[in-house]
C-alpha positions as CSV (number, residue, x, y, z in Angstrom):
1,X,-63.2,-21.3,183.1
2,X,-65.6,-22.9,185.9
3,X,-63.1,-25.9,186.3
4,X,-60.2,-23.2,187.3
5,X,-59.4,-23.0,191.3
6,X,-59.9,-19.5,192.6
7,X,-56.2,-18.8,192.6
8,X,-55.8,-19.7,189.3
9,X,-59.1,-17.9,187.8
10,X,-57.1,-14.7,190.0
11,X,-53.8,-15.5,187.8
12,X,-55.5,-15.6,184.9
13,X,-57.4,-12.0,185.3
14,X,-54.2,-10.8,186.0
15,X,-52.2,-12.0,182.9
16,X,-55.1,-10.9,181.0
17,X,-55.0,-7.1,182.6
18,X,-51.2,-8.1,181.8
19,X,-51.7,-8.4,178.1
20,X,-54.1,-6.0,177.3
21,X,-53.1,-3.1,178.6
22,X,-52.2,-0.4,176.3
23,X,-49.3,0.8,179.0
24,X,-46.4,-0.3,179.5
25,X,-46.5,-2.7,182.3
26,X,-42.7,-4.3,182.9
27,X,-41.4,-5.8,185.9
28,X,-37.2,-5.3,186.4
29,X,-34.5,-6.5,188.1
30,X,-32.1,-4.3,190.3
31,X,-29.8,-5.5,188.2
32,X,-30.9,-3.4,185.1
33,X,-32.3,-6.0,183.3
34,X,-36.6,-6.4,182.5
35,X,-37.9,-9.7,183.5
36,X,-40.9,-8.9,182.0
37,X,-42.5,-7.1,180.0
38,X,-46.0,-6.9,178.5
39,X,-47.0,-6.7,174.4
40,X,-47.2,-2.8,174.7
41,X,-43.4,-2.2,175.5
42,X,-42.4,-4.8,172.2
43,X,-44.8,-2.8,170.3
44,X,-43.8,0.7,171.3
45,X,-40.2,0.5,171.1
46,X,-40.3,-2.0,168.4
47,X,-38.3,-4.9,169.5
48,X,-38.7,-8.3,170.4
49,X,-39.5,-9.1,174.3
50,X,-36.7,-11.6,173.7
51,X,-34.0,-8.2,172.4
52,X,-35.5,-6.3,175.3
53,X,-34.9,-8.6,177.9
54,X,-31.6,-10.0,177.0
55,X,-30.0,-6.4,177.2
56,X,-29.2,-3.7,179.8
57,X,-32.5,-1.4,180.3
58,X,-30.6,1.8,179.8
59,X,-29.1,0.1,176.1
60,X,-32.6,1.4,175.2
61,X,-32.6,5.1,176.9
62,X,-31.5,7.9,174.8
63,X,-27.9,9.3,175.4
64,X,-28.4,11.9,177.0
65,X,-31.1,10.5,179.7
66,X,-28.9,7.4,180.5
67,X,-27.0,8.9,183.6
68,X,-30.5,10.1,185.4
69,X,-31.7,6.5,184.8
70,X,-29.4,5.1,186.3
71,X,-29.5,7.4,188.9
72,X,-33.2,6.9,189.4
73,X,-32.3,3.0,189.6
74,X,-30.2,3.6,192.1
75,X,-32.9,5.5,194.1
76,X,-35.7,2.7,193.6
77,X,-33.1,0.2,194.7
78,X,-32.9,1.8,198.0
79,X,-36.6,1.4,198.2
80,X,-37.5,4.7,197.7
81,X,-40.9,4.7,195.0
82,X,-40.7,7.0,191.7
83,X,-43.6,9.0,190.4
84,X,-43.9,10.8,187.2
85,X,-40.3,10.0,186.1
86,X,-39.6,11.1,182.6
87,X,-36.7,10.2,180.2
88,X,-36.3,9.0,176.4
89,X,-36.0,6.0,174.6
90,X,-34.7,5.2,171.5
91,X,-36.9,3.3,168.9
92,X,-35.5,0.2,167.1
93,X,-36.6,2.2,163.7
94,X,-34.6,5.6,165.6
95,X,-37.8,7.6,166.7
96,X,-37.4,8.6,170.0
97,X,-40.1,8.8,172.1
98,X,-40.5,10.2,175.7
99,X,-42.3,7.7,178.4
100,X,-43.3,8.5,182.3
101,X,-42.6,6.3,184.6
102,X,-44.4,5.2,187.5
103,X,-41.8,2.6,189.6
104,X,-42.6,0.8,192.9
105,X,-39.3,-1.5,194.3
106,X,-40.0,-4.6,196.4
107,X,-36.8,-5.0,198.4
108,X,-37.3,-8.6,199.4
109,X,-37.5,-9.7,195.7
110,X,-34.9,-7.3,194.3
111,X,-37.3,-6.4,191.5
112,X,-39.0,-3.1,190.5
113,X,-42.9,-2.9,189.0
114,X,-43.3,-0.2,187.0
115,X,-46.0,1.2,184.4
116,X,-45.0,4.3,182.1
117,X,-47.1,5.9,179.5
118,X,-46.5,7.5,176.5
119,X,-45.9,11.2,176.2
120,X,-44.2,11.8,173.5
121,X,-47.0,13.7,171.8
122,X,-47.6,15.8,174.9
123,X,-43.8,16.5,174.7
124,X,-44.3,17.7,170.9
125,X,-47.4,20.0,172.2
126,X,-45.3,21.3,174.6
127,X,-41.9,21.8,172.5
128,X,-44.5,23.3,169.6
129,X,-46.2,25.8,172.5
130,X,-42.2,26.7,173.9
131,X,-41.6,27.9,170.6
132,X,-44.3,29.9,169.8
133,X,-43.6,31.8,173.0
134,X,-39.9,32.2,172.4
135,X,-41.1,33.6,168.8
136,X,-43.6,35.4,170.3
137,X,-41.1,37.4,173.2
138,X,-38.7,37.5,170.2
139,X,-41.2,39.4,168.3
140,X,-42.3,42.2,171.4
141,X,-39.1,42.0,171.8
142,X,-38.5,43.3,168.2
143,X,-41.1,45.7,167.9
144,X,-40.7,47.2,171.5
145,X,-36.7,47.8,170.1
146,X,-38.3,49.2,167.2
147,X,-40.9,51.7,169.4
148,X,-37.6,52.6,171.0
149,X,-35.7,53.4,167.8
150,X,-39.1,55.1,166.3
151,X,-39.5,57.3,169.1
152,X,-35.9,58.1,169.6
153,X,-35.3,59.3,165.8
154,X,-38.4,61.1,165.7
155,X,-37.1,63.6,168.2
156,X,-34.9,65.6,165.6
157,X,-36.5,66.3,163.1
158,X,-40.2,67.0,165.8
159,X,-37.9,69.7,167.5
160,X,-36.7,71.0,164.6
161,X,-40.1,71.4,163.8
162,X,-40.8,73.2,167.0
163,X,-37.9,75.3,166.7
164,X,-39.0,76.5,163.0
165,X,-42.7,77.1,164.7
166,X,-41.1,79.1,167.4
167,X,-39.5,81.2,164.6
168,X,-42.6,82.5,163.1
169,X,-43.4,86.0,163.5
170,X,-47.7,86.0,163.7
171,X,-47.6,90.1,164.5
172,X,-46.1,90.3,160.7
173,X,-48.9,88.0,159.1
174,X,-52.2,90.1,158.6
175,X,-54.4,87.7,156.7
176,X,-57.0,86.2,159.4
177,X,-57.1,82.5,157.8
178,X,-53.2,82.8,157.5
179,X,-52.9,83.5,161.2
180,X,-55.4,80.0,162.3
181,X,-53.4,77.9,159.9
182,X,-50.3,78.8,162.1
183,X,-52.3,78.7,165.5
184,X,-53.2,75.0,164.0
185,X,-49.4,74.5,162.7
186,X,-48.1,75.7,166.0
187,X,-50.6,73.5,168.1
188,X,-50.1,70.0,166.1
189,X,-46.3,70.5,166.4
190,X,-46.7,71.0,170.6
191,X,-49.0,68.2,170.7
192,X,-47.0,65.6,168.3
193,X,-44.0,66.4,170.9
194,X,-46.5,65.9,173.7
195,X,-47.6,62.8,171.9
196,X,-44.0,61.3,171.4
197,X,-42.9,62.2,174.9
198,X,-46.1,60.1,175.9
199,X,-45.5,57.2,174.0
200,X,-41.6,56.6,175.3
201,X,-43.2,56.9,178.6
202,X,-46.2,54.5,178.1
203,X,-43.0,51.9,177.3
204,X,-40.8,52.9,180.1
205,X,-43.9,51.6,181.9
206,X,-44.6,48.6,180.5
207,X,-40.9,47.8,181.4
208,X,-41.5,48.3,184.7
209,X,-45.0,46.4,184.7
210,X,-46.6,49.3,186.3
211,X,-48.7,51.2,184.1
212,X,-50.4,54.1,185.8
213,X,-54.3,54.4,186.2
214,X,-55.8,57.4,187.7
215,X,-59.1,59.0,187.4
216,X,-60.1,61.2,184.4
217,X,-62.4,63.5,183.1
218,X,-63.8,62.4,180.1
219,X,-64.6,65.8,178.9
220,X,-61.1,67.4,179.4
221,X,-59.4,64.3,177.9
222,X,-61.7,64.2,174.6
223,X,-61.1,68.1,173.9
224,X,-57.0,67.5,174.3
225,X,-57.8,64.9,171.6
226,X,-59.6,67.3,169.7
227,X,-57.5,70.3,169.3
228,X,-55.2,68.0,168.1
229,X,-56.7,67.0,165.2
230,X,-58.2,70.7,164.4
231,X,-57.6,71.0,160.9
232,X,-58.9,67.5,160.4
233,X,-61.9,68.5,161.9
234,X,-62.4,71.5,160.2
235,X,-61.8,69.5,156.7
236,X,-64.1,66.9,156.8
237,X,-66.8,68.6,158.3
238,X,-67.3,66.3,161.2
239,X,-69.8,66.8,163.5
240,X,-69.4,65.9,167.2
241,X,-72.1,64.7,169.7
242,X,-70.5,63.8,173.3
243,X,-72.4,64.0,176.6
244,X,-70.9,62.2,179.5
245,X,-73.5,63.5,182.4
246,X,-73.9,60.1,183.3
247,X,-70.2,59.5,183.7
248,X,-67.8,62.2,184.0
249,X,-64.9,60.6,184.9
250,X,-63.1,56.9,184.6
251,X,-60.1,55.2,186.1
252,X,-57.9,54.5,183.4
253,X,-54.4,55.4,182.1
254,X,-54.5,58.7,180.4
255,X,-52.1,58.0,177.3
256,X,-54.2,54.9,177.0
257,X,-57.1,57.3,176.9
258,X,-56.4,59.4,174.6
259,X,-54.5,56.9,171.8
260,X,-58.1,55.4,171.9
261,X,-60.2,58.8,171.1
262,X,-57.2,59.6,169.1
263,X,-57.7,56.8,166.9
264,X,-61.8,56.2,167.1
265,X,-62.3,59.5,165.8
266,X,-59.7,59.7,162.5
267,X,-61.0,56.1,162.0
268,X,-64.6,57.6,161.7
269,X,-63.7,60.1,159.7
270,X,-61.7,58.5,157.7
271,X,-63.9,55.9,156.7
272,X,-66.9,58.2,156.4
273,X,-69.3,57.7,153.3
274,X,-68.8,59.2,150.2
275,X,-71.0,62.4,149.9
276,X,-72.2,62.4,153.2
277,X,-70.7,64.0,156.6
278,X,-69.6,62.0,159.6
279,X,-71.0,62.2,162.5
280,X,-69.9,61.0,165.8
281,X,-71.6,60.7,169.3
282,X,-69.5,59.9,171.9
283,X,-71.4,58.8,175.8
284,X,-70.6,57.5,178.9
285,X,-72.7,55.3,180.9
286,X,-72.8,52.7,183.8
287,X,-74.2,49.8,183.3
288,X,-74.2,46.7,185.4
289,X,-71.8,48.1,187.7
290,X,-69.4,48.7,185.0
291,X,-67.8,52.4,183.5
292,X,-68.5,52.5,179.5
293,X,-68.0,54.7,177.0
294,X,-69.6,54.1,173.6
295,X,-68.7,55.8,170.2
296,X,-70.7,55.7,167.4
297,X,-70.7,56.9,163.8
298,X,-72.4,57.1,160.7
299,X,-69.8,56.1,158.4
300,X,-68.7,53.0,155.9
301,X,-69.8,50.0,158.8
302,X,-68.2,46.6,158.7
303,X,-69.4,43.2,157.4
304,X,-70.1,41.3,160.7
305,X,-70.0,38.1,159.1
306,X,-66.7,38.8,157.5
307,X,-64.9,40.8,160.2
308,X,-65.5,39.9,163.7
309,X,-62.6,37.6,164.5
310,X,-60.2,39.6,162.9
311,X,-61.6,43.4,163.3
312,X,-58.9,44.1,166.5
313,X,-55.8,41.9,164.9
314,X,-52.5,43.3,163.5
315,X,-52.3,44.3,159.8
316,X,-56.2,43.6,159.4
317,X,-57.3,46.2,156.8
318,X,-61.3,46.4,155.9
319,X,-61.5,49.1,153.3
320,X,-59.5,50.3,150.1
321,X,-58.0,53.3,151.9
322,X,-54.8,54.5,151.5
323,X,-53.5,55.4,155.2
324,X,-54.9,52.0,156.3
325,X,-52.3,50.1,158.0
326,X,-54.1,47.5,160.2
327,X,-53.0,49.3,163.5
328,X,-55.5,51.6,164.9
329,X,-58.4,49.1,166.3
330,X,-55.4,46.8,167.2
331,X,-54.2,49.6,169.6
332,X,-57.4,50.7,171.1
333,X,-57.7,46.7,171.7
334,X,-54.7,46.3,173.3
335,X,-54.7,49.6,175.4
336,X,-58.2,48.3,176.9
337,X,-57.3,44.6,177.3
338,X,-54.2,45.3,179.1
339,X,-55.9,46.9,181.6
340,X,-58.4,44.2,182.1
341,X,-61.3,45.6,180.0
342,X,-63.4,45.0,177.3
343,X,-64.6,46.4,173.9
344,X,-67.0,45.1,171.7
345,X,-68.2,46.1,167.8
346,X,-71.7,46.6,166.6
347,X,-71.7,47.5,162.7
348,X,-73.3,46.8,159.5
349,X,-72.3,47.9,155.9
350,X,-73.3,51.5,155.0
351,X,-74.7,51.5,158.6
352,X,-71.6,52.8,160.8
353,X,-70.2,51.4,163.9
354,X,-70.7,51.5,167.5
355,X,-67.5,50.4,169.6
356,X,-69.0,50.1,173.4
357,X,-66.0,49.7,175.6
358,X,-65.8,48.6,179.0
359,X,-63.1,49.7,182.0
360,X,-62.6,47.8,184.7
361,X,-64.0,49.5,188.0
């Protein structure tokens, strides 16, 4: 090496760069044809340099990318530079691969210099990605056409329902336990309609992106939520702790709200420990600037260890109960997330649960 000139020890860096490098280095004519080519283009398409340079560059590119290549020749020979041009070649084994080009003309010497990389695994990422969203929006799309169909055939046989309430005569029933099984009937009926009427609203408004927040009173929402579910109350012998002197009131969508008492509350009493009552506390707080509202029971808990990647997914069911379905937590995640807060799951077997969520302020 220390008897080459300057020039030539310069050369020889260069045809080692040449060489080595794991991109495709190639220098072509604006005729169409390579003039050279370094090992990594032989290797990645798989043919000879002597095949690749004896035939037209675009012999190589796939079908359909042939006419933008040779349109993007015909902008390089115009001395225009190309940056981050992408099209596919055609292996000699038939893989296609995708490269991006990088292509810098030289008008004086009629020749091109251009170094591409291989993206064909980036490609693959991003065809894999594509159709996991198209699967995805196929599937909202699917089960908001199914909320749709849900909610619409409900209505029939709910109104009937109303209309056979509205029937009843309470002046000709004397029996006092009689009369608060209809009061019960009558208000479970009214607040299932109010509940339906809610939900085809709620996705009218997701439609429209414009879900409305407003600020509520704690208080008021949780008793709606309550005299919904009377007779469940009164048969499970649930008791009910709630104090929100801290926080009376939170910016959030009312629907939203109430789905999430709605379904804290069964949960908790549904999954209550054998022999002993549930009882729930309910609180609202500030802390660090943020509105939260905690619930707590007494009831069955959840295996940390087990659970706490899955607890909020679809179709995730913890316990042998029969009116599990998986959807409940999944809700109460979604109605919180979508509005840009947070909840979060403290729990231990036999040791009941505390959901704390946070609402964004």
């Amino acid at each position: 090496m220390k008897n080459l000139s300057l020039d030539s020890y310069s050369l020889y860096k260069f045809e080692h760069f040449f060489e080595l490098s794991p991109d495709l280095l190639c220098i072509a004519g604006f005729d169409g044809y390579w003039k050279r080519i370094n090992p990594s283009v032989s290797h990645t398409l798989g043919y000879t340099v002597e095949e690749l340079t004896s035939r037209p560059i675009t012999s190589f590119v796939h079908p359909e990318d042939k006419i933008k290549t040779d349109e993007s020749r015909e902008f390089l020979t115009e001395s225009n530079p190309l940056i981050n041009f992408e099209n596919r070649y055609i292996t000699k084994e038939g893989r296609i691969i995708w490269l991006s080009w990088t292509s810098m003309p030289v008008e004086k010497e009629k020749l091109i210099y251009a170094i591409a990389k291989n993206i064909t695994y980036k490609k693959k990422l991003e065809e894999e990605r594509n159709q996991q969203l198209a699967n995805l929006t196929k599937s909202h799309q699917d089960l908001k056409q199914l909320s749709y169909a849900t909610s619409h055939d409900l209505r029939s046989p709910i109104n009937n329902l109303l209309s056979l309430v509205g029937l009843l005569d309470d002046s000709k029933v004397d029996d006092p336990e009689i009369l608060q099984y209809l009061t019960f009937l009558k208000s479970s009926a009214e607040n299932l309609s109010e509940i339906l009427n809610n939900s085809v609203d709620v996705l009218t408004q997701k439609d429209q992106l414009n879900i409305q927040v407003e600020e509520l009173n704690l208080n008021q929402h949780l008793n709606s939520v309550l005299g919904s579910i009377q007779s469940i109350l009164e048969g499970s012998n649930v008791s009910i702790n709630a104090d929100f002197t801290e926080l009376e009131t939170i910016k959030f969508n009312r629907n939203y709200l109430e789905s999430i008492l709605l379904n804290l509350i069964t949960n908790s009493i549904k999954y209550a420990r054998s022999g002993i009552p549930p009882h729930i506390t309910i609180c609202s707080r500030k802390s660090n600037g943020l509105s939260q509202l905690i619930i707590s029971d007494n009831g069955m808990g959840f295996d940390m260890e087990k659970v706490r990647d899955k607890v909020f997914g679809l179709n995730q069911k913890f316990h042998n109960h029969p009116d599990s379905k998986g959807i409940g937590l999944y809700l109460v995640y979604n109605h919180i997330t979508s509005l840009g807060g947070r909840i979060s799951l403290d729990s231990a077997i036999n040791e009941g649960a505390t959901f704390t969520i946070s609402f964004k302020d």
